[in-house]
N, C-alpha and C positions, 0 to 999 in steps of 0.2 A: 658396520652401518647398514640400514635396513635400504632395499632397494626402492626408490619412487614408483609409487603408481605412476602407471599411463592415464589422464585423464580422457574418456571417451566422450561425454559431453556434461552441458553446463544446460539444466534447462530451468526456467522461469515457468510456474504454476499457479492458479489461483484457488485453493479449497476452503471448505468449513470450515472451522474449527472443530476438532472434536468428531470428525466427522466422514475422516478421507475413508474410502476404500479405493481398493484395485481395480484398474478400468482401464480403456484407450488411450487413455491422456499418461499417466504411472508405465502402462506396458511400451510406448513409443520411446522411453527413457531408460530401457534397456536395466533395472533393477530390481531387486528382489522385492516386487511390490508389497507382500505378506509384512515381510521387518520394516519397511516405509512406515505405511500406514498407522503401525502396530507404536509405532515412535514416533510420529507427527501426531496421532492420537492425544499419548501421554504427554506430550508437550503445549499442546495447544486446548487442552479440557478447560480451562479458565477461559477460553475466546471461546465456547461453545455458540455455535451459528453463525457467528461472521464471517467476513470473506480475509482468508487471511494468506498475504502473499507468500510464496517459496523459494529460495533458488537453489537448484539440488544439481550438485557436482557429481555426476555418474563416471566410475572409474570402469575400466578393461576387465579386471576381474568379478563385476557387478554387482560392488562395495559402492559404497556413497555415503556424504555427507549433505548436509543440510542446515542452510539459514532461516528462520523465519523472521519477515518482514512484520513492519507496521501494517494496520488498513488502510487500504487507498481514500486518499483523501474525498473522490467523490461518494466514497459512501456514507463517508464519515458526515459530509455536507450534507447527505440528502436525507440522512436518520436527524440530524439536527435540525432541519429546514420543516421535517415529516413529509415529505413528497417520496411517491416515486418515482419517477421519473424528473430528467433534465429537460430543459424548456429547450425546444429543437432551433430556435436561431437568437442568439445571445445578446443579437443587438435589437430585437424588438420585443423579448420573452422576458419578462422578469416573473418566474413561477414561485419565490418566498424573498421572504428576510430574513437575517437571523443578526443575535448582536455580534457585537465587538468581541464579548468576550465568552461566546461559543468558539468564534474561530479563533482565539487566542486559544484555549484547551485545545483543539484541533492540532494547532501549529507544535503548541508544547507536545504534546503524543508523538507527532511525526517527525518530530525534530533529528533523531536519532537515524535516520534513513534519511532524510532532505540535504542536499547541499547548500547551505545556511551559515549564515556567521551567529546570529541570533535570534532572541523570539521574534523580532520586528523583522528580521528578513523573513522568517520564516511565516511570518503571518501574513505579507506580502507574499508568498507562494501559492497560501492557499485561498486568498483575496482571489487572486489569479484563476483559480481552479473553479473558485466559485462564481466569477464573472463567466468564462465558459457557459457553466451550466444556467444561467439567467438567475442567477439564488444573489441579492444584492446583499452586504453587509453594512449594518448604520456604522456610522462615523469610521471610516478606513477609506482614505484617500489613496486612488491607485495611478494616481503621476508619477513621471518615471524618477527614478533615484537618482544623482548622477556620482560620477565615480564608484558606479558598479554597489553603490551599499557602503562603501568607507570611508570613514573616518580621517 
């Protein structure tokens, strides 16, 4: 039986798509930044320019592996809304709209990273995300649920 790597650390990253090189952020992480890169590359060429999350398991021997995440839902809001920037206080900034069913695709993409039972909770996350940022959505009522969402 093959021995366990020691895991040395666990870190969360934000890059391109399509885009990473070797830097500060990669060398504080203790791995072979050159094979990273060179593989978050060929993984992520289809998300070319977006901001696409990471979370890379750096092992003892300065092996790793690597998840990539969905896009964070405030970018996702803010490409959909066209602003850039969030509106800096939430309760008197309303800086777009977008409909129903923008944040419904939203919800549906993210799903798969959200802890969510389904579209409608999840759509209620990013209702949430986008209340935050002052970006209103037509018809999505954000009163609270009771019993947590179930049924």
């Amino acid at each position: 039986m093959a021995a366990k790597k020691e895991i040395k650390r666990i870190a969360k990253i934000q890059l391109l798509g399509g885009q990473a090189k070797p830097g500060p952020a990669l060398a504080s992480i203790g791995i072979n930044m050159a094979e990273f890169t060179k593989q978050f590359n060929d993984q992520t060429r289809d998300r070319m320019g977006e901001v696409v999350p990471c979370v890379i398991t750096a092992y003892s021997d300065k092996s790793f592996t690597f998840i990539i995440k969905t896009t964070p839902a405030s970018v996702m809001l803010k490409k959909a809304a066209k602003i850039q920037t969030a509106g800096k206080n939430q309760l008197t900034d309303t800086v777009a709209t977008i409909t129903k069913e923008q944040a419904l695709e939203i919800a549906k993409y993210k799903l798969p990273d959200l802890n969510a039972y389904d579209e409608e909770a999840a759509l209620r996350m990013i209702a949430g995300t986008a209340k935050q940022m002052g970006i209103k959505i037509k018809d999505v009522d954000l009163t609270p649920v009771k019993n947590g969402g179930k049924k």
